[in-house]
C-alpha positions in Angstrom: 102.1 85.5 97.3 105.6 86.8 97.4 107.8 86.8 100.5 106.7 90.2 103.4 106.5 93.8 102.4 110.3 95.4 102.9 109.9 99.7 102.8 112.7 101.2 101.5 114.6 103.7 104.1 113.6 106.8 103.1 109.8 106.0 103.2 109.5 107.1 106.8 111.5 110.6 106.2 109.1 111.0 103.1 105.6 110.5 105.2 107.2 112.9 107.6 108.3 115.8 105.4 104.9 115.4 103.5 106.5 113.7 100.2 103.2 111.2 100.4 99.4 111.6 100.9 98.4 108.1 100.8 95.0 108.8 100.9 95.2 110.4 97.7 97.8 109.6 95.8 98.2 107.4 92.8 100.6 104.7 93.3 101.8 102.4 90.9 104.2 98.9 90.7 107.4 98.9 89.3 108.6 95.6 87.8 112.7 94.5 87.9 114.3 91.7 87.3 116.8 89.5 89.8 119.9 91.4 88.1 117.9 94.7 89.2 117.1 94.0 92.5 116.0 97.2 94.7 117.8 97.6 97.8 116.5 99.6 100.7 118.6 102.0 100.5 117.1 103.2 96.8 115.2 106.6 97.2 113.0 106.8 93.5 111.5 105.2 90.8 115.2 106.7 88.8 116.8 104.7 91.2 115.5 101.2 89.6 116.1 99.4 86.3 112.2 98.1 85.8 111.5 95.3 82.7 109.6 96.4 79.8 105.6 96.8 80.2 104.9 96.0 77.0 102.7 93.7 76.5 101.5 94.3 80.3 98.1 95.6 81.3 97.7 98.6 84.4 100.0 98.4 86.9 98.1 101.2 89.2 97.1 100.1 92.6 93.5 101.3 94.2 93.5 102.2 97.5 90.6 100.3 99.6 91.4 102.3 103.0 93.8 104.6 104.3 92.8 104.6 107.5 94.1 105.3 111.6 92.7 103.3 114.3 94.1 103.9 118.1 96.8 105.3 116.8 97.7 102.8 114.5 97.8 103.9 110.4 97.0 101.3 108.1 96.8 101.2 104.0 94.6 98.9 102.1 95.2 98.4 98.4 93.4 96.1 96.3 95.0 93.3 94.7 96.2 94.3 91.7 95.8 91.7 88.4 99.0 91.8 86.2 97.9 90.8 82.5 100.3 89.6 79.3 98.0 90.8 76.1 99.8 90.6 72.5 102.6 89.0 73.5 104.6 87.8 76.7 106.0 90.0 78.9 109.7 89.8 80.2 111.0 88.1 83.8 110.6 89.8 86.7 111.2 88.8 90.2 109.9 92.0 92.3 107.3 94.0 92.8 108.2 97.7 93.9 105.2 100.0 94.7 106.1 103.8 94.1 104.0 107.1 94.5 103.9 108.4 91.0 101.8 111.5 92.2 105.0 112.4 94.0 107.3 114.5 92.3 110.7 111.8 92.0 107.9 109.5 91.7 109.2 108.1 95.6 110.0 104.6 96.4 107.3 103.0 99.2 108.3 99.1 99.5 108.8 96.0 97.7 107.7 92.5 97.1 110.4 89.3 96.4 108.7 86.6 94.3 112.2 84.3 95.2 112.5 83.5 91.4 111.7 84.9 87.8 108.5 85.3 86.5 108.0 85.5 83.2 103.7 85.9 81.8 103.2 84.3 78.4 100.5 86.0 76.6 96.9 85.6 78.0 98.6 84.9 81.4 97.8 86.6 84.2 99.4 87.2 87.7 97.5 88.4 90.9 99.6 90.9 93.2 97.6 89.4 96.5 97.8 92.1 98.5 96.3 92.1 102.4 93.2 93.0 102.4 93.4 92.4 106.5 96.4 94.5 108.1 97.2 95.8 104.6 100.8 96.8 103.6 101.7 99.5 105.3 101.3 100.2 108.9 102.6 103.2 111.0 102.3 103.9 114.6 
């Protein structure tokens, strides 16, 4: 899969002044391209130049577990199958997950795949996410 989870700054602030139920909220990847990279210091889904999804089947996540065990708060999202249908679907190098229930549609983390990726049509690409100690933990 792509290289660790990196949250953006403001992620903590925004789970403690209530921005984000995780346990209920619908959250969604963002696509951008190595000339678009996010930075941690990026707040919102505004914030980010994201490739075209045309071509590109759902990019909604499903929560599996939003969970706190001994103090220790974990989310479990499924991994989430990226598909080109009706034609290819342009480069992308990372993989921003965002809360689009929230109201500036707030920026949780990203993903660096290291390189473009480009899906031809038919292709698909599987966001592996861990199913284990999942991508976020708080404590």
């Amino acid at each position: 899969m792509a290289v660790s989870f990196q949250k953006f700054n403001s992620f903590v602030a925004a789970v403690a002044n209530g921005v984000h139920n995780l346990s209920t909220a619908t959250l969604k990847v963002a696509l951008t391209a190595a000339a678009n990279a996010p930075v941690a210091t990026n707040t919102q889904l505004s914030n980010l130049t994201e490739i075209s999804y045309t071509n590109l089947s759902t990019r909604t996540l499903t929560t599996t577990s939003s969970t706190q065990t001994g103090g220790l708060y974990s989310l479990i999202l499924q991994d989430l199958v990226l598909t080109a249908s009706g034609g290819s679907v342009a480069a992308f190098q990372y993989v921003v997950i965002y809360n689009d229930s929230a109201t500036n549609k707030e920026l949780i983390g990203f993903y660096s795949y290291g390189s473009a990726l480009t899906l031809a049509n038919g292709e698909t690409l599987t966001i592996d996410l861990d199913q284990v100690n999942g991508v976020i933990n708080l404590q």
